[in-house]
N, C-alpha and C positions, 0 to 999 in steps of 0.2 A: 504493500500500500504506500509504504512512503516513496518509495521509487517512482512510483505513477505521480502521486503529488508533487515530488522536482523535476518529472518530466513536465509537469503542466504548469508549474513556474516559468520552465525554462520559456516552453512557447508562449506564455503572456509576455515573458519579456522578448522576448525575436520582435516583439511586434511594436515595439515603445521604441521611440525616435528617442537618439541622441539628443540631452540636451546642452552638451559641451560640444563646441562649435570645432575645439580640437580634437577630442574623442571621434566626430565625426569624419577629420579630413586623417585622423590615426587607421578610422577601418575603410576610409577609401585607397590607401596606398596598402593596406593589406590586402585587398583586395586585387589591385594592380602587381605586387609582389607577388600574389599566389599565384597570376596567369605567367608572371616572368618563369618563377621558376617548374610551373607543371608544361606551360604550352609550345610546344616544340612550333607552330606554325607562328605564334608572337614571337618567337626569337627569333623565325627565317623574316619576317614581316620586320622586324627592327634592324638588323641586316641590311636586307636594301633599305631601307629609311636613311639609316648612317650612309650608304655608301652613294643614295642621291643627293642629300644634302653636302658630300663632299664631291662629287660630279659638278654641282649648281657650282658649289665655290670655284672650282677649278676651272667653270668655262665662263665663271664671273656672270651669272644671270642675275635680269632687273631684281630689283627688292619685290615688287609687286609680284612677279614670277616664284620668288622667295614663300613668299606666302602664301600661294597656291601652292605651292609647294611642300610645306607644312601643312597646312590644312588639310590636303590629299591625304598628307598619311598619320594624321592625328583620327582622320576619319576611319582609315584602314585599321589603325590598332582601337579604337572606339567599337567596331562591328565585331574583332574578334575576341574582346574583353567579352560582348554581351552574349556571343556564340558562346564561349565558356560557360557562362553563366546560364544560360538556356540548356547546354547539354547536361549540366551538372542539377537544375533541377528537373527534366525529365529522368533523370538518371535513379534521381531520388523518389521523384513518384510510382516510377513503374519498377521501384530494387531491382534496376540490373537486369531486368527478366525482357525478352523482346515483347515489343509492341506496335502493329503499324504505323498508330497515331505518332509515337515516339519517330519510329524512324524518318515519318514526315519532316517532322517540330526539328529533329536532329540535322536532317538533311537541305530543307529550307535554310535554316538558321546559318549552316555553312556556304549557301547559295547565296544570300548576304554578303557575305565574306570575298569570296570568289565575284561577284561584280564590282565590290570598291576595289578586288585586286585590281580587276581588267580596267575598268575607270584609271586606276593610279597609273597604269604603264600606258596607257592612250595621254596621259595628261605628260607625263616624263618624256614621252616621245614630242609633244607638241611643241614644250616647254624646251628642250637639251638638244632638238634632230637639226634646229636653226644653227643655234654654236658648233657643232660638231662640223655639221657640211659649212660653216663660214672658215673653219680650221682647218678644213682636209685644203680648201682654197686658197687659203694663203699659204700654205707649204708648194 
């Protein structure tokens, strides 16, 4: 009995808001630390991030292009924070067991993902195909 009772503390409290404004932005970076270290596709996604933003530097793109440029991929690790989070609570709902709804909800969620990928390399092409072919011309 008492077990059932701290389990149904626990979920009254799951559900009460932060009301330390730093407690709050403490379990948003756990939150982002937990996708660092579990999600093997955030890490490939921060990867090229770093290595477009050292591209931009190196072919010297406008500021405005800059932040297109970040924004693209703030928006790309934004979709796959909330793929994590979507697959971790279907994951939770159906214990691990298969389910069609699930593999939907699962596979949607990474179909998300997968078009801000293709959006970011249509945008890094737009943005970087100018400097490079003005570069292969002046050589």
């Amino acid at each position: 009995m008492g077990k059932k009772i701290n389990s149904l503390k626990n979920r009254i409290e799951s559900y009460k808001t932060s009301s330390n404004v730093f407690k709050s932005f403490k379990y948003a970076f756990s939150g982002i630390s937990y996708v660092l270290k579990t999600s093997r596709n955030f890490k490939i996604q921060l990867i090229f991030a770093v290595s477009s933003l050292m591209i931009g530097f190196l072919l010297q793109i406008s500021l405005s292009n800059y932040v297109i440029l970040i924004a693209t991929i703030i928006s790309v690790l934004i979709l796959e924070i909330l793929n994590t989070s979507i697959e971790s609570m279907v994951d939770l709902v159906v214990n691990k067991e298969f389910s069609n709804l699930a593999k939907i909800t699962k596979d949607t969620s990474a179909g998300a993902v997968l078009l801000a990928s293709i959006n970011s390399v249509i945008i890094a092409v737009y943005i970087f195909l100018p400097k490079i072919k003005l570069f292969f011309e002046s050589i």
